[in-house]
C-alpha positions in Angstrom: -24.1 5.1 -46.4 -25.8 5.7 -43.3 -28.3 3.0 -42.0 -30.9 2.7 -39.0 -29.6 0.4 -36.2 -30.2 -1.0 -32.8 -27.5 -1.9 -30.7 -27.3 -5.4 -29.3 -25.6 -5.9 -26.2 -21.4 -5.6 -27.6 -22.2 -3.1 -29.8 -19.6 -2.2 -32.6 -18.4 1.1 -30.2 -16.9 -1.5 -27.9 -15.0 -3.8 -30.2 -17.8 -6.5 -31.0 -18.6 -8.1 -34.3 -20.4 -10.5 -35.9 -23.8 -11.3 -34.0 -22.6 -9.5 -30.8 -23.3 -6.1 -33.2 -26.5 -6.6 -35.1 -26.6 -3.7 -37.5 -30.5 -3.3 -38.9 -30.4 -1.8 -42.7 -33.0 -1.1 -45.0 -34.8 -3.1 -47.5 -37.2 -0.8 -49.7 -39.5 -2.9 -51.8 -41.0 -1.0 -54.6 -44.2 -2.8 -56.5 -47.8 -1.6 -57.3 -49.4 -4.7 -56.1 -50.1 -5.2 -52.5 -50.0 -9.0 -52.9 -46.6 -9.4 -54.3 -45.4 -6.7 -51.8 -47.0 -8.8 -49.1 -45.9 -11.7 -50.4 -42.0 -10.6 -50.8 -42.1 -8.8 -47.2 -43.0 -12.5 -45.9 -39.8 -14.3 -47.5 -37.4 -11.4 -46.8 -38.9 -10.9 -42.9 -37.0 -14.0 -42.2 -33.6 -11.6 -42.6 -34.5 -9.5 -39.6 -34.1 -6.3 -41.5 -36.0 -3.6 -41.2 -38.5 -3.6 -44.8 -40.4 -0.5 -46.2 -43.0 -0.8 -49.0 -43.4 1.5 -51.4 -46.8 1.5 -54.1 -45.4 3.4 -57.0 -41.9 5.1 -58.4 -42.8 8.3 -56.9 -43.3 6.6 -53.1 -40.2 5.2 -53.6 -38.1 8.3 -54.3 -40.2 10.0 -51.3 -38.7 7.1 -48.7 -35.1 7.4 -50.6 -35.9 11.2 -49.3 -35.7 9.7 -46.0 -33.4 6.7 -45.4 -30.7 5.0 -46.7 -31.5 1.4 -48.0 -28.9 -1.5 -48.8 -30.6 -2.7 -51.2 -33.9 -1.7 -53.8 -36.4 -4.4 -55.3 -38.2 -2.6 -58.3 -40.6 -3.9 -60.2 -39.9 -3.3 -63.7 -43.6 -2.8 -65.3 -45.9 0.1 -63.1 -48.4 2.4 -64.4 -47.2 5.8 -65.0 -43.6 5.0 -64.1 -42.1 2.3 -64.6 -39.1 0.6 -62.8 -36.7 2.0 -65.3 -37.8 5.7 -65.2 -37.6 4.8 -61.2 -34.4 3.5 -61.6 -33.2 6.4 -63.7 -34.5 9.4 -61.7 -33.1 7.4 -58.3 -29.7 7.3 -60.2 -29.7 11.1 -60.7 -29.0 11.6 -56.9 -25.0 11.2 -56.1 -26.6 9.9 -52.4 -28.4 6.8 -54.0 -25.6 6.0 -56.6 -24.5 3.1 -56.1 -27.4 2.0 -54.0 -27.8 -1.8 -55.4 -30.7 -2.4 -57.2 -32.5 -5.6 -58.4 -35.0 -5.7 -61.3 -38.5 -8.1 -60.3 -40.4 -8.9 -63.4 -43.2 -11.2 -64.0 -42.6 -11.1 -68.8 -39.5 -12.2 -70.2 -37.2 -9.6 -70.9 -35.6 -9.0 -74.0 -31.6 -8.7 -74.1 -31.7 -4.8 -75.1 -34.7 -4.2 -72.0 -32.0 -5.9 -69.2 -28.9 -3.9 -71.3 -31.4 -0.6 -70.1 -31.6 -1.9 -66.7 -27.8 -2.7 -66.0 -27.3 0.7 -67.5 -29.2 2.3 -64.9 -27.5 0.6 -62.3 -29.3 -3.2 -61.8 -27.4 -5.7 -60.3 -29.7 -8.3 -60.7 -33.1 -9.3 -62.7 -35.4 -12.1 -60.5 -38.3 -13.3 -62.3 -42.1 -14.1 -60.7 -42.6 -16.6 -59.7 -40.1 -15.3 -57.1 -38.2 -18.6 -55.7 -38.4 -17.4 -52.1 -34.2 -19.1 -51.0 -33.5 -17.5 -54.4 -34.4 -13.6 -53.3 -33.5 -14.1 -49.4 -30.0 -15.1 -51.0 -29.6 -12.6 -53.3 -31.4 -10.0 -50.7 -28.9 -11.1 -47.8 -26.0 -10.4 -49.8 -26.4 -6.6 -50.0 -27.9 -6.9 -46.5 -24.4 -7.8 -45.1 -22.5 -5.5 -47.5 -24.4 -2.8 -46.1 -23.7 -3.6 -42.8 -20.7 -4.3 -42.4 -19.9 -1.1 -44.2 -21.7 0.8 -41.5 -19.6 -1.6 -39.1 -16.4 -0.4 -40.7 -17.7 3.9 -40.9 -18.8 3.1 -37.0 -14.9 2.0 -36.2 -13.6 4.8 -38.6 -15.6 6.9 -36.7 -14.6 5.5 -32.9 -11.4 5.8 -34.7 -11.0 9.2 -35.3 -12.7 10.2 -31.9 -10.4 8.2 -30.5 -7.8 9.7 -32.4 -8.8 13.0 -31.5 -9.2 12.8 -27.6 -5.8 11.2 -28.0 -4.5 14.6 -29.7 -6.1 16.6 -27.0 -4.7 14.3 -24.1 -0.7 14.6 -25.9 -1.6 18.3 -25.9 -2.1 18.7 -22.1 0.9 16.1 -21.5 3.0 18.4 -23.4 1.7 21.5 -22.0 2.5 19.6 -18.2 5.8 19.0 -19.7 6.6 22.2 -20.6 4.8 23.7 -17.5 7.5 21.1 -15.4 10.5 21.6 -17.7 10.3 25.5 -16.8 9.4 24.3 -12.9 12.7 22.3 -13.0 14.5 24.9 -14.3 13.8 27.3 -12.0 13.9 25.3 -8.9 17.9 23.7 -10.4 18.3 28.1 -11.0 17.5 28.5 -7.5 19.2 25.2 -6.1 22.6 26.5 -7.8 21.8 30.1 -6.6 21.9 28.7 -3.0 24.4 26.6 -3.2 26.7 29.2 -4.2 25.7 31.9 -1.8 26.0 29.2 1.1 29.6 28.7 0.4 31.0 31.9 1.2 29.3 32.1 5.0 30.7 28.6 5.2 34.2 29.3 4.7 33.9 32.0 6.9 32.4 29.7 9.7 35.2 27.2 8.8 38.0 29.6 9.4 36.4 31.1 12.7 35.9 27.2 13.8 39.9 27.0 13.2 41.2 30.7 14.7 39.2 29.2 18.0 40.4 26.4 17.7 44.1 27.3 16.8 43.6 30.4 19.2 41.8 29.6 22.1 42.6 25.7 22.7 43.9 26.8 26.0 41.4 28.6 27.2 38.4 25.6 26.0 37.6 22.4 28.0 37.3 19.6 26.5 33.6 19.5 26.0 34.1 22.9 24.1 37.3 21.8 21.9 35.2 18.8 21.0 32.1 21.1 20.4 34.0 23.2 18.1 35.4 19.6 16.4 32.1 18.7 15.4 31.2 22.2 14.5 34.0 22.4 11.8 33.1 18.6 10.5 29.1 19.9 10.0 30.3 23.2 8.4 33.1 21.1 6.2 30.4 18.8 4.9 27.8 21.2 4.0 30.3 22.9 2.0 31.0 19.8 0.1 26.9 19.3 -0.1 27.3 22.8 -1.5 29.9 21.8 -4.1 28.3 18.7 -5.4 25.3 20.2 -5.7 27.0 23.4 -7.6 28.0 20.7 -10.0 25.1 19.2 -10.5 23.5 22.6 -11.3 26.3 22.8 -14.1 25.9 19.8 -15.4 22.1 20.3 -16.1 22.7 24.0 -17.5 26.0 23.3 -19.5 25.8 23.2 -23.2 26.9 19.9 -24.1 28.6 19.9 -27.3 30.8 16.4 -28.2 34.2 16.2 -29.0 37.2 13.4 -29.8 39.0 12.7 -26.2 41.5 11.1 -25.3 40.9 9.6 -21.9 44.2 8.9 -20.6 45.6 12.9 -20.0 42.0 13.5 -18.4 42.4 10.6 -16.0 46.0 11.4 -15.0 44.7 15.1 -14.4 42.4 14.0 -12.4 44.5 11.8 -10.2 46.8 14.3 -9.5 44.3 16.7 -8.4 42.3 14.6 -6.1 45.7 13.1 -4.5 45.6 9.1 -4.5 47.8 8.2 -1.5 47.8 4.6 -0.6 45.8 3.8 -3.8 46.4 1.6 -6.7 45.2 2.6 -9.8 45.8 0.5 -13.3 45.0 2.3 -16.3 44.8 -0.5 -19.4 47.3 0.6 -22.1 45.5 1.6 -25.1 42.2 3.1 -23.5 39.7 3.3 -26.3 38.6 7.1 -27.2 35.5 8.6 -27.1 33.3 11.0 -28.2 32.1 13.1 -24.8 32.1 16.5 -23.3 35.4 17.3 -21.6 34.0 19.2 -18.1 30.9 16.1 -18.2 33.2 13.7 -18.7 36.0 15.3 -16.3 32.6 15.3 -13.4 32.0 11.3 -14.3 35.5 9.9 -14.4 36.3 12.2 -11.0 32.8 11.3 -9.3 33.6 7.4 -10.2 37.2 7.0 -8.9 36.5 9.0 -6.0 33.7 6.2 -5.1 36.4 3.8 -6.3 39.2 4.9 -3.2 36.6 5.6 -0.2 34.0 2.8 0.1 37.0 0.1 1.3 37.5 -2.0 4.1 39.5 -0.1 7.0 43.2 -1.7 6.9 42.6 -2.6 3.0 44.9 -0.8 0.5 42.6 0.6 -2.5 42.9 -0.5 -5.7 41.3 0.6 -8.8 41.3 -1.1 -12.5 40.1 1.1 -15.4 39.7 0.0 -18.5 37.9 -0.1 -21.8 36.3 -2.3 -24.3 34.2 -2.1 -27.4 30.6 -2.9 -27.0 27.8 -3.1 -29.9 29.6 0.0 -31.4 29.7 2.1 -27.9 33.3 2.4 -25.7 32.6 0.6 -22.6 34.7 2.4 -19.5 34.7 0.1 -16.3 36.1 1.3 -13.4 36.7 -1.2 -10.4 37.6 -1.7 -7.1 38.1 -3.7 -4.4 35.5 -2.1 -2.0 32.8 -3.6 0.0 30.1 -3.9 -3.1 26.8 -2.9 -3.0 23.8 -5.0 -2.5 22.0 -5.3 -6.5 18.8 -4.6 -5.0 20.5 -0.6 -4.8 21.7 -1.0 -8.2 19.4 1.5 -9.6 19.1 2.9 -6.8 22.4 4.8 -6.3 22.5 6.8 -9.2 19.4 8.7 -7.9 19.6 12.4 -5.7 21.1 11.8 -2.3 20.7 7.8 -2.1 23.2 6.3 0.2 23.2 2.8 1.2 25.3 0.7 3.5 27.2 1.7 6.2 26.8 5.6 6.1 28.5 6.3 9.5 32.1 5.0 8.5 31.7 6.5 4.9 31.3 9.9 4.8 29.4 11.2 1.4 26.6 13.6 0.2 24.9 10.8 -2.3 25.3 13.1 -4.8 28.5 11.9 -6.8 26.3 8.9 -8.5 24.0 11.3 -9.8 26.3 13.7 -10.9 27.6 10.6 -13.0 24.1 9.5 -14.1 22.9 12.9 -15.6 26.6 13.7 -17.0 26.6 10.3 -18.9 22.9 10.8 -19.8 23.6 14.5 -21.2 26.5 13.3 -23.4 23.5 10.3 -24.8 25.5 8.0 -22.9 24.0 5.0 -20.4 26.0 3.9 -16.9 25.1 1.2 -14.9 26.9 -0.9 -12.4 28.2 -4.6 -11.3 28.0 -5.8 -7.5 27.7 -7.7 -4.5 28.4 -6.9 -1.1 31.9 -8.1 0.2 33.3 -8.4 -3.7 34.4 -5.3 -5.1 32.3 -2.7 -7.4 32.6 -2.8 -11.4 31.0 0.5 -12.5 30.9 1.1 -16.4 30.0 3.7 -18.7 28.5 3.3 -22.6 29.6 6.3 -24.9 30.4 6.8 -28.7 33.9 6.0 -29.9 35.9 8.6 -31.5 37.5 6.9 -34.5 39.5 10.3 -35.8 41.6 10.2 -32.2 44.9 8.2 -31.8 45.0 5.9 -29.3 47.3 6.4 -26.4 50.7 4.7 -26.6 51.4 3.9 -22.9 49.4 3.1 -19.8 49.1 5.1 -16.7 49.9 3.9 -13.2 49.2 5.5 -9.6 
C-alpha cells in the first residue's frame, strides 16, 4: 500500500528508522454524525497521522478513490448505507482488501451481526462510549503496520534502484574490460611484433661491431676500439631486451593446457643449456611432481636459476638449493641462493615489468625475468612469491598443483 508522507530530516532513502523517518498514513473516519467524527478526530490527533472524515458510505468510497488509508473506523448504523454495505462494497476492490477495518457502534451487537462484520473483513468492534486510550491503541497499531510497511516498500524500492544502477555500473566495467583486454592484446601483438623484427638488424649490427673489431683493430685507436666495445655491449643487451620480451609475448599468447611433469629431466635440461660453471646446484632427491605447462614451466624454472647464479657477491662461488615440499595441497618449489638478498620492501615489487633494484651497474639484467616468472606461474593458476633480506641469500618459491598419477624421481641431480 502506498501512503502520503513527509520526510523528516534521515529520511528512510538514507538508512534512518524509527523517529528519524516519520512516515504520515491515513486514518479515514467514516460516521454520519459530526459530533462523534469531531469527537474521534480529537483522541486520534494525538497520533500525528494525517485524519479524513467522511459523512456517509458513499463519501467514504469517494476518499478510498483517492488515498490509501491504514486503517478504516465505520460506524456500523447510517441511513441509506450502513457500515456493513460500506464494508462490503469497500471489500469488492482488490486495492482496499485487506485494508483493516474496525466496526464503531453505539447498540449491542448480536453474535450473528459481528459474524457479518468479521466476514467482510473487521478486525475489531469498539463500542460508544469510545474509551479514548482504548481507540488511540487499537488505532496506533495499524498506524505503525502501515508504516513500517511503506518503510520496508521505500527500502525495496532504494533496493532495486540501487540494484539497478549497480547493473548498469558492472556493465560499463565490463565493457572497459573488454575494451582494455582487446587494448592489451594489441599493444603485447605489437610489443612481440617489434621485438622480433629488432633482432635481426641486431645481429647484423653485432657481427659488423665484431668484423671491425676482429678486422680493423689495427687500424682503430683506442678511443675507437673502446667505442666499438661499448657499441657491441648496447647492441648485445638490447637483443636480450628483445628476447625476454619475445617471451613474455609467448607466455601471454600461449595456450596453456596442464600436464603431469616431472621436474627433475626439465631442470637438468635447463642446466645444461644455460651452462653452470662455477655454480653449485642441489637438486633434493625426490622432487615432488606437478601439474604445469612444460614451455611456462621451462620459462619459470630458467628465469629463477638464472637470478639464482648472477646476483652474487664478486669472489663468492654460487650456490643454489632446489627443492620441494607439500603445502595445503599445492607443490611448493623453492629455489635458493646465496646472493646478496633483496630488501622486503621490493618484495612485490620485482615480479613487476622492468623493476630492478640494488646495485644495477655490477648486475647486468633487463627486469624482465621476474615477470616472466610471475605471469608464467599465474597462467598455469599458480602463485610465486619470495623470501629475503639483503646480505642473506634469496628463497624464491613457487605454489602449483601436484600431479599424483607421475612417479617420483628416483635420484637427485647435482651441478
Amino acid at each position: 500500500m502506498e501512503y502520503s508522507r513527509v520526510q523528516a530530516v534521515g529520511t528512510a532513502r538514507n538508512g534512518a528508522s524509527g523517529s528519524a523517518s516519520r512516515e504520515i498514513v491515513n486514518i479515514l473516519l467514516v460516521d454520519d454524525q459530526p459530533g462523534k467524527l469531531l469527537a474521534h478526530e480529537a483522541i486520534l490527533s494525538e497520533l500525528g497521522q494525517r485524519i479524513v472524515k467522511a459523512r456517509n458510505g458513499l463519501e467514504a468510497l469517494e476518499q478510498l478513490l483517492r488515498d490509501d488509508f491504514a486503517v478504516i473506523l465505520l460506524d456500523v448504523n447510517m441511513p441509506n448505507m450502513d457500515g456493513f454495505e460500506t464494508a462490503s462494497l469497500i471489500r469488492q476492490r482488490p486495492r482496499f482488501e485487506k485494508t483493516p477495518i474496525i466496526f464503531i457502534t453505539g447498540y449491542n451487537t448480536t453474535d450473528l451481526d459481528r459474524l457479518k462484520g468479521y466476514e467482510l473483513g473487521a478486525v475489531d468492534y469498539l463500542f460508544l462510549p469510545i474509551v479514548p486510550q482504548v481507540l488511540k491503541a487499537k488505532v496506533n497499531v495499524f498506524v505503525e503496520l502501515a508504516r513500517q510497511t511503506q518503510i520496508i516498500k521505500t527500502q525495496a524500492e532504494d533496493l532495486a534502484e540501487h540494484n539497478q544502477r549497480q547493473a548498469g555500473q558492472l556493465e560499463v566495467i565490463q565493457k572497459l574490460n573488454v575494451e582494455l583486454q582487446e587494448a592489451n592484446q594489441e599493444l603485447e601483438a605489437f610489443s612481440y611484433s617489434v621485438s622480433h623484427d629488432l633482432r635481426a638488424p641486431l645481429r647484423s649490427l653485432t657481427g659488423y661491431v665484431q668484423v671491425l673489431l676482429e678486422d680493423y683493430d689495427s687500424r682503430l685507436d683506442e678511443d675507437g676500439r673502446n667505442h666499438l666495445r661499448a657499441l657491441d655491449r648496447a647492441a648485445r643487451r638490447m637483443d636480450c631486451l628483445t628476447r625476454d620480451l619475445l617471451a613474455y609475448g609467448r607466455i601471454a599468447r600461449e595456450a596453456v593446457r596442464l600436464e603431469p611433469l616431472r621436474l627433475e629431466p626439465i631442470l637438468e635440461e635447463i642446466i645444461a643449456l644455460n651452462g653452470t660453471n662455477n655454480v653449485k646446484i642441489n637438486i633434493q632427491r625426490g622432487l615432488c611432481q606437478v601439474k604445469a605447462h612444460r614451455f611456462l614451466l621451462e620459462q619459470t624454472l630458467s628465469n629463477l636459476i638464472n637470478n639464482a647464479t648472477k646476483f652474487v657477491r664478486s669472489g663468492t662461488q654460487p650456490q643454489v638449493n632446489i627443492r620441494t615440499e607439500m603445502r595445503e595441497g599445492q607443490v611448493r618449489l623453492w629455489v635458493e641462493d646465496n646472493g646478496i638478498g633483496i630488501d622486503p620492501t621490493y618484495h612485490r615489487k620485482i615480479f613487476s615489468m622492468f623493476e630492478r633494484v640494488g646495485d644495477m651497474h655490477n648486475y647486468e639484467g633487463t627486469g624482465i625475468g621476474l615477470a616472466i616468472v610471475h605471469r608464467a606461474v599465474h597462467r598455469m593458476g599458480g602463485v610465486c612469491g619470495v623470501e629475503s633480506v639483503p646480505g642473506q641469500g634469496s628463497r624464491f618459491w613457487v605454489d602449483l598443483p601436484p600431479a599424483t598419477d607421475v612417479e617420483p624421481a628416483a635420484s637427485a641431480a647435482t651441478a
